[in-house]
C-alpha positions, 0 to 999 in steps of 0.5 A: 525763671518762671513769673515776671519781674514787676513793680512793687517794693516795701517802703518804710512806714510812718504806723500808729499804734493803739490800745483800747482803754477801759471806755473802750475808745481807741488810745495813742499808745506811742510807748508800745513795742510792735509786735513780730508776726511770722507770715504762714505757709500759703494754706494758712490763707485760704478763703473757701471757709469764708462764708458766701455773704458780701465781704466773702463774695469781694475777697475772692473778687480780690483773690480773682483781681489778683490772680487774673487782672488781664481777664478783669480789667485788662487793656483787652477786655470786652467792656472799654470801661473796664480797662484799667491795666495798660498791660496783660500781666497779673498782680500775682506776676510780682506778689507771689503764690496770689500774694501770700509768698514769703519775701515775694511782696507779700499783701499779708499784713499790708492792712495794719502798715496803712496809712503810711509814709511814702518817700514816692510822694513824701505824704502819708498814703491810703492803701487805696492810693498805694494800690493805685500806685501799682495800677499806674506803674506796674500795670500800666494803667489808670487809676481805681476809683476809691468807691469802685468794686474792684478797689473794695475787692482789693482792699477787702482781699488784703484786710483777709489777708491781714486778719488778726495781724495787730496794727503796726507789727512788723512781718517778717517775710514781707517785702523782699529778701536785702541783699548787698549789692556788690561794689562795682558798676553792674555789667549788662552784657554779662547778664545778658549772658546770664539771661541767655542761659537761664531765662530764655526757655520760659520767657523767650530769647526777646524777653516777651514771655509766653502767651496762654492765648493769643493777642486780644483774647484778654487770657495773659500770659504762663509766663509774661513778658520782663519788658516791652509794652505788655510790661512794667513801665519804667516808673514801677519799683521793679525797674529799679537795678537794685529791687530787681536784684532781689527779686531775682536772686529770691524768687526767679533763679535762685541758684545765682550768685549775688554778683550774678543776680546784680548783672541779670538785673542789670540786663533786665532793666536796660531792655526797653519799656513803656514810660511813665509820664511826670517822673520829675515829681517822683520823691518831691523831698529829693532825700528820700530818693533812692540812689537806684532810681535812674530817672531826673532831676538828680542832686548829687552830681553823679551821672545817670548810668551811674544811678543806673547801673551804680556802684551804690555805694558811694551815691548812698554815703553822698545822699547821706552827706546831702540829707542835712543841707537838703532838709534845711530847705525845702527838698524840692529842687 
């Protein structure tokens, strides 16, 4: 278990598809089928045949972002101004292989998805917005300003990334990889058991994984810490039971067991972490709340362990059962 368990999950997105007309103006075409794009091989991705012009030269600052956040706008580089990550992890931590792995949150094709609908703020989002979404929870940290030039570099890195992709395709290994959770309330102490055997080695017996440096010396970490402050907050999608699930049985021990990646990331996400403030105006459409996110106001009368630790299954048919009357309202209880 070698990269850390961090914020960021695909949500389903509101997409318009267009197809250019003979004036050469850009058209609403609502009948067209999306295309499916395969994701490549990382190889497939590779900026040194970019030109060393201005777009080239802020891809590979977004590359650079990606990979080392710590040491660019890390909570301990020298400038104060530039500390916008509250945390030493690295967007490549959750977005794999510098954000290019299949089934590890992947940025390729993120460009032709945005805008689009999020249920986190029931509105349509910029993919500036989307980033600093990241920056606030997974990081830890403060927001980008739009016109920054690490804000151009991250967007210009994933529109490399997404080069050639039509808008509105659907990608197939984006995202992370479904699994069905088991029926049952997950077991904390059984992943700890799990955690103990297969996780301790690279991230330490207290979860706080292993520095490449020293504290202060804005170098990260070989392998980061899955809580504590140098981690996610508990507003990042990762300390969801159920993205963490998947994220773990696909991308950390693969040798686990559904049931088994269930209980380790039940283990994981009751470790203590840095809180993210107002998560009361999460999900403002309270519909769109996703039966796994353990934090107030709740509107299915069911208990926080259970949206905690679940079973799901019964929270997902009551949501279902509540979407109709909830919608007729306002949602915004």
């Amino acid at each position: 278990m070698n990269n850390t368990i961090s914020a960021r999950l695909a949500c389903s997105a509101l997409v318009f598809f267009f197809s250019i007309g003979s004036s050469g103006a850009a058209q609403p075409s609502p009948q067209s089928k999306p295309e499916t794009v395969k994701i490549g091989s990382s190889d497939d991705y590779d900026l040194n045949n970019l030109p060393d012009d201005h777009y080239g030269r802020l891809v590979r600052y977004g590359k650079k972002l990606t990979d080392e956040t710590y040491a660019v706008i890390g909570p301990e580089v020298k400038n104060p101004k530039m500390r916008y990550a509250g945390n030493n992890l690295a967007c490549s931590s959750c977005h794999q292989e510098s954000g290019t792995l299949v089934n590890a949150i992947p940025f390729i094709g993120v460009s032709a998805v945005f805008p689009q609908y999020r249920p986190r703020e029931d509105d349509v989002s910029t993919i500036e917005e989307r980033i600093n979404g990241c920056m606030q929870r997974s990081m830890n940290g403060r927001a980008l300003p739009f016109d920054s030039k690490e804000m151009k570099a991250y967007v210009s890195y994933m529109h490399f990334l997404s080069r050639a992709i039509p808008i509105g395709s659907i990608m197939e290994g984006s995202g992370l990889k479904p699994i069905k959770p088991p029926d049952r309330a997950a077991n904390p102490q059984a992943g700890g058991q799990l955690f103990a055997r297969n996780c301790v080695k690279c991230h330490g017996a207290e979860g706080q994984g292993e520095r490449t440096g020293k504290i202060g010396d804005a170098q990260g970490y070989d392998v980061p810490p899955l809580w504590g402050k140098d981690s996610f907050n508990d507003g990042a999608g990762m300390n969801r039971l159920l993205v963490a699930m998947r994220f773990t049985k696909h991308n950390m021990v693969k040798a686990l067991s559904d049931d088994q990646a269930y209980d380790l990331a039940a283990y994981i996400v009751s470790q203590p972490r840095p809180h993210k403030t107002n998560l009361d105006k999460d999900f403002p459409a309270r519909w769109n709340k996703p039966v796994d996110a353990a934090f107030p106001p709740y509107v299915d009368g069911a208990s926080p362990e259970q949206h905690k630790y679940g079973p799901f299954g019964p929270l997902t048919e009551k949501m279902k059962e509540l979407k109709s009357s909830l919608m007729q309202g306002t949602g915004k209880l």
